[in-house]
N, C-alpha and C positions, 0 to 999 in steps of 0.2 A: 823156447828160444826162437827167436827171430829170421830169419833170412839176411844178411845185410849185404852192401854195396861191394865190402872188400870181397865178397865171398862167389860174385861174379867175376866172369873169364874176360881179359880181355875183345875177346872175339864176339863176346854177349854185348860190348857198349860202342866196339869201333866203328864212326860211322852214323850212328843212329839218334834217331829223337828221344833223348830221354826225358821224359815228365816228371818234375821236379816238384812234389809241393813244400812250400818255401814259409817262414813265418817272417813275414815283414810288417805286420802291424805294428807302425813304427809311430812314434810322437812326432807330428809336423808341427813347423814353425814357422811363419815367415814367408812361406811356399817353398821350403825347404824340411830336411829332417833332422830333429833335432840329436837324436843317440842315436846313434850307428852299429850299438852294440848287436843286434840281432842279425842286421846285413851282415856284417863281421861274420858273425859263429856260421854264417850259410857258406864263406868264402871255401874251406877245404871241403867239401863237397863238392864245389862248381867245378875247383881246381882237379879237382880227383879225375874229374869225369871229361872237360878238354884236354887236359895231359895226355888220356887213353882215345882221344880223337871223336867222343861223344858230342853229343851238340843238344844242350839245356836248353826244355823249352821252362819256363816257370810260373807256376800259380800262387799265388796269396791273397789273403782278404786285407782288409785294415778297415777297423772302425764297426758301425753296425748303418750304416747306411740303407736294411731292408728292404732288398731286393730289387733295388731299383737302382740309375744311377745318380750319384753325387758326387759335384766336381769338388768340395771338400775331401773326400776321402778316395781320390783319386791316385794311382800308384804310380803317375808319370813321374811328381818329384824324387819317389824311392828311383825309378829308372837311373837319375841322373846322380844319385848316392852310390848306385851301384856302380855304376861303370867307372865312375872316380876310384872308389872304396877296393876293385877287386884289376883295374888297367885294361880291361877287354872293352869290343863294341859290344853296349846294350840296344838290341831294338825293343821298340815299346810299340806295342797294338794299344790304340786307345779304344779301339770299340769292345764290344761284348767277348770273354773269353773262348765262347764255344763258338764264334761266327767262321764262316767259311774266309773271312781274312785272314780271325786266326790261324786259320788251317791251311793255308795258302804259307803264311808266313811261318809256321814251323817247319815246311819241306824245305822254304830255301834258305833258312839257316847254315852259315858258313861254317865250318870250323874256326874255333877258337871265340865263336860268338856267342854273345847269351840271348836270348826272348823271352822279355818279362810279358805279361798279359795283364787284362786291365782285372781289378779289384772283382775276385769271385763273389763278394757279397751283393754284388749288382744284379746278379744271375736269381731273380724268381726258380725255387727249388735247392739252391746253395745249404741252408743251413736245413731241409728236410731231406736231406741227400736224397734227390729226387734223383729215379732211373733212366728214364731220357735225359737228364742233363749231364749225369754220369756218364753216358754213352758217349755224348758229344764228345766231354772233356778228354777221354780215353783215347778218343782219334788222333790228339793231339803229339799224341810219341808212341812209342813201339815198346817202352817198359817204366814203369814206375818208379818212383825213389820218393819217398815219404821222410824228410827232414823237419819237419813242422812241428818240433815238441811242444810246443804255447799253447797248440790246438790239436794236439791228436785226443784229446780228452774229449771230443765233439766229432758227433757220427754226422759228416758232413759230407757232399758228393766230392768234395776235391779232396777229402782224406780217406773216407773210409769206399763211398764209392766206386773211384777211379781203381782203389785196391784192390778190388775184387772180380774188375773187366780187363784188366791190361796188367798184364804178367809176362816176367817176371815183376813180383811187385816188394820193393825190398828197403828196409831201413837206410837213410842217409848216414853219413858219419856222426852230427852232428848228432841223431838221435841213439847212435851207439854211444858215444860218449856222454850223453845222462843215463841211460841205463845201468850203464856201469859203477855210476854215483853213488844213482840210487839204490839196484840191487847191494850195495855196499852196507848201507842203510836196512836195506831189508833183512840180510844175511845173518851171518855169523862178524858179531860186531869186537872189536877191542873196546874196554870200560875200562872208566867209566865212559855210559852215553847220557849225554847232555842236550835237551833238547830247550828250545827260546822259540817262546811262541807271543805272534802280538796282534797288530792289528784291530780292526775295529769288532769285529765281528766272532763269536764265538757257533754261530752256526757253518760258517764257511770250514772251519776246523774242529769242527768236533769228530766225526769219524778217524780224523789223523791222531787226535789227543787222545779218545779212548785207544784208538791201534800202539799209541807209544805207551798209554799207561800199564800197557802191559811191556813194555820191552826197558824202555828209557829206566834212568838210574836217579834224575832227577827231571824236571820239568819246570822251565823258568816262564814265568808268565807276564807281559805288560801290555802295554799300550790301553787301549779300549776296552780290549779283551779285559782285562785284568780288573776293570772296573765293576764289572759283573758280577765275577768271583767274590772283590771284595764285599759288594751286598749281598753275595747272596749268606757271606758268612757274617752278616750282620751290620756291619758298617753303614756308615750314611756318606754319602758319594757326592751331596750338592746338588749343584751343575752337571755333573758328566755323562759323559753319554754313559747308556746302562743297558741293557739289555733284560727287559723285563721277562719277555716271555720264553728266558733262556736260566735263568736262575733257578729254577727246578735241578737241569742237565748242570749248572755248575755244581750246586749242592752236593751230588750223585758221585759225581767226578774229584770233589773234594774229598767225602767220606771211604770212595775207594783207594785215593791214592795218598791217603795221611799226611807224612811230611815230604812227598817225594814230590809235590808240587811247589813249587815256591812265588810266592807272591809278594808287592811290594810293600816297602815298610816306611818309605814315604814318597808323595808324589810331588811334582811341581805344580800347582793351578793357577790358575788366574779367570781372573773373568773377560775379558779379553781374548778369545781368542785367534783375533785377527794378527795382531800387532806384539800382544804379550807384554803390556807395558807394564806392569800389576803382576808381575809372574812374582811368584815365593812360594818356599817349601814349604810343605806342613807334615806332619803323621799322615798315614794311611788311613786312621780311624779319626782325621779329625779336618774333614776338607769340608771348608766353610760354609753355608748357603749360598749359592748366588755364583760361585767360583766351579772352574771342571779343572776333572784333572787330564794334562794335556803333557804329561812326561813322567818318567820316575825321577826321584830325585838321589839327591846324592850316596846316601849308604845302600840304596839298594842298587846304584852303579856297581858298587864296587863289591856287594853280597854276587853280586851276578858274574861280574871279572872273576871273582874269584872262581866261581862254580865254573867257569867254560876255562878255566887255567886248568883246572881237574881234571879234564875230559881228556879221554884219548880218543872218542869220537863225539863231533858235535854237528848238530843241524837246528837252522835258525829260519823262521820266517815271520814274519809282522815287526815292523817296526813300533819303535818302544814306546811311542808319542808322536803328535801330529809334526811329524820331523820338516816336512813340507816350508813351515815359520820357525826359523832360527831359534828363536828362544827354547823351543821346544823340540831340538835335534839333539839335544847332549846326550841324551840317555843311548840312543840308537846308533849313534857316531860312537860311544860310548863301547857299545857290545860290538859295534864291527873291529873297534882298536881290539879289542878280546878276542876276536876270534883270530884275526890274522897272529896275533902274539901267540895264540894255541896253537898256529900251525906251525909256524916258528920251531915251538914243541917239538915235533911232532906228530900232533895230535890231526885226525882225519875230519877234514871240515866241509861244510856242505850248506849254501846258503842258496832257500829255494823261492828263487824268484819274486815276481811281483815287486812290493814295495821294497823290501828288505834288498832285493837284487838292487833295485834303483840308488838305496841307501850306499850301500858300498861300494858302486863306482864315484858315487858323487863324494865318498868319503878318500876315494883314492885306492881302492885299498882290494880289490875286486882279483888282483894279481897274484894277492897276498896268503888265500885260501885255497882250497884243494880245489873245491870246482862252487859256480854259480851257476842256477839253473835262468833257462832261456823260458820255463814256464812256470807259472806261479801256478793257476789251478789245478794244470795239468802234475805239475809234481806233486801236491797235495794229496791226487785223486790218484796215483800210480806209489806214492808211497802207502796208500791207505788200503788200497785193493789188490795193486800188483800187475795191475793190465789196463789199459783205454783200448777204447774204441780205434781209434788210428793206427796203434800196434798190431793189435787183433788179426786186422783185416790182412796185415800183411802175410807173404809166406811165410811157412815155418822152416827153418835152417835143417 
């Protein structure tokens, strides 16, 4: 167990610079941000901490901009989301995080105001949590607050670093409330548990699939992912993407988990996959040359509805098909109408991040579920093992 924010005294926050690292790696648009969703989940945290007369200074990266700066992935536009987004003054330092501005401008932070800093990944040593630049960052407030679930997965100076120079150093709200998700997940579950896995990639999720092939009660499989599977049990796939040098690991994964994995029984392809103008069903076992498969199709929608109506616990990540082009959303708008109707149930739902998070606000429907996580890897990598890096460092409660 952790240390967290509610578990400080007033007297620990009134007053003081607190160092907030923040996950605002946000999609810009326009010179503005397009989902606000992540700004959002930081807001009862800010709130927590000027209520009790604290003064937020905050860190976050966006982008990979390596090390240097770039006024593309600059966090002035997030400045002015924020301030809209949570009604306080935001100041914005545009130069370097660790400069004697910034340090100038966190002492005279007023109450009731927030101080965003400019884009940590600008910072040569950022992503090898370099110790002199840990140092720097540290000066910046008098105790720490680690909110950044996106990125505690990554042993970085502004997460894991600053956690280990400037104490007390303590979980945000925000990262109590996925822990809580997750150890949910981890624990002593209600069954059935139902787990939906997708996405392109069956190496980003195989230590999660073997961790669930031993816990989960079934195991729904699509998107890309599923394409793999289906060659490796023989099938011929077309077009689609596939994953060659992963077909060993599905085979393995197959023969341990018998029928407790389920895969599809037909898919949508098309050759096309810009437009999808050519989209049409076929079998599983029988997607044509020259065509991918770019969705599930209809009976295995509804094999799948069915199976997360079962669950009294479910968790979900990768989208079911390149949801991204219309034609090829039904399936994934599909399992998100299933999940919110399972919690409806209720049944305990838990949708982790990344594309599948994207999927279900764009479906409407994000309200609807138990919880949506704010990180895609990092949940992946904390339901597989139990700990990151960024948690770690902090105190222990």
């Amino acid at each position: 167990m952790r240390r967290t924010l509610r578990q400080l005294t007033g007297a620990e926050l009134s007053g003081r610079r607190v160092l907030v690292r923040v996950d605002y790696n946000v999609p810009l648009a326009e010179g503005g941000v397009r989902d606000l969703t992540r700004i959002q989940a930081s807001l009862p945290t800010l709130e927590y901490l000027i209520e009790r007369d604290a003064r937020p200074v905050l860190l976050s990266h966006l982008g990979r901009p390596g090390g240097s700066p770039d006024p593309n992935c600059s966090l002035e536009p997030v400045a002015e989301a924020l301030a809209a987004a949570s009604g306080r003054k935001v100041r914005f330092i545009g130069g370097p995080a660790d400069s004697a501005a910034a340090l100038e401008a966190s002492h005279e932070l007023r109450p009731g105001e927030i101080l965003l800093l400019e884009n940590t990944r600008f910072l040569r040593g950022e992503t090898s949590n370099d110790e002199d630049l840990s140092r720097r960052l540290a000066r910046l407030g008098e105790l720490f607050v680690n909110d950044a679930f996106g990125t505690a997965h990554r042993a970085h100076a502004s997460t894991v670093g600053v956690a280990t120079r400037l104490k007390p150093a303590v979980a945000g709200l925000l990262i109590e409330l996925e822990l809580a998700a997750l150890d949910r997940l981890r624990g002593e579950i209600e069954r059935p548990f139902v787990v939906a896995l997708g996405g392109a990639k069956i190496g980003d999720k195989i230590q999660l699939l073997e961790e669930f092939l031993g816990r989960a009660d079934r195991i729904l499989i699509g998107g890309a992912m599923a394409n793999t599977f289906l060659r490796a049990r023989g099938e011929a796939m077309g077009a689609s993407l596939v994953e060659d040098d992963a077909l060993a690991t599905a085979r393995a994964n197959l023969d341990r988990a018998g029928q407790r994995i389920e895969l599809p029984v037909d898919l949508v392809v098309s050759a096309d996959r810009e437009a999808g103008e050519d989209a049409h069903v076929v079998a599983s076992s029988e997607v044509p040359p020259g065509t991918a498969a770019l969705d599930i199709g209809p009976q295995t929608r509804e094999r799948f509805r069915r199976a997360v109506l079962q669950a009294r616990t479910f968790f979900w990540n990768g989208p079911m098909g390149l949801f991204e082009i219309e034609p090829f959303a039904v399936g994934t708008n599909a399992l998100a109408r299933a999940a919110a109707e399972a919690t409806a149930g209720g049944a305990f739902t838990v949708v982790g991040g990344g594309d599948s998070a994207s999927a279900i606000r764009e479906a409407g429907l994000a309200d609807a579920v138990s919880h949506v996580s704010t990180g895609g890897g990092a949940a992946l990598e904390y339901l597989a093992h139990g700990s990151l890096p960024g948690i770690e460092a902090l105190d222990e409660a």
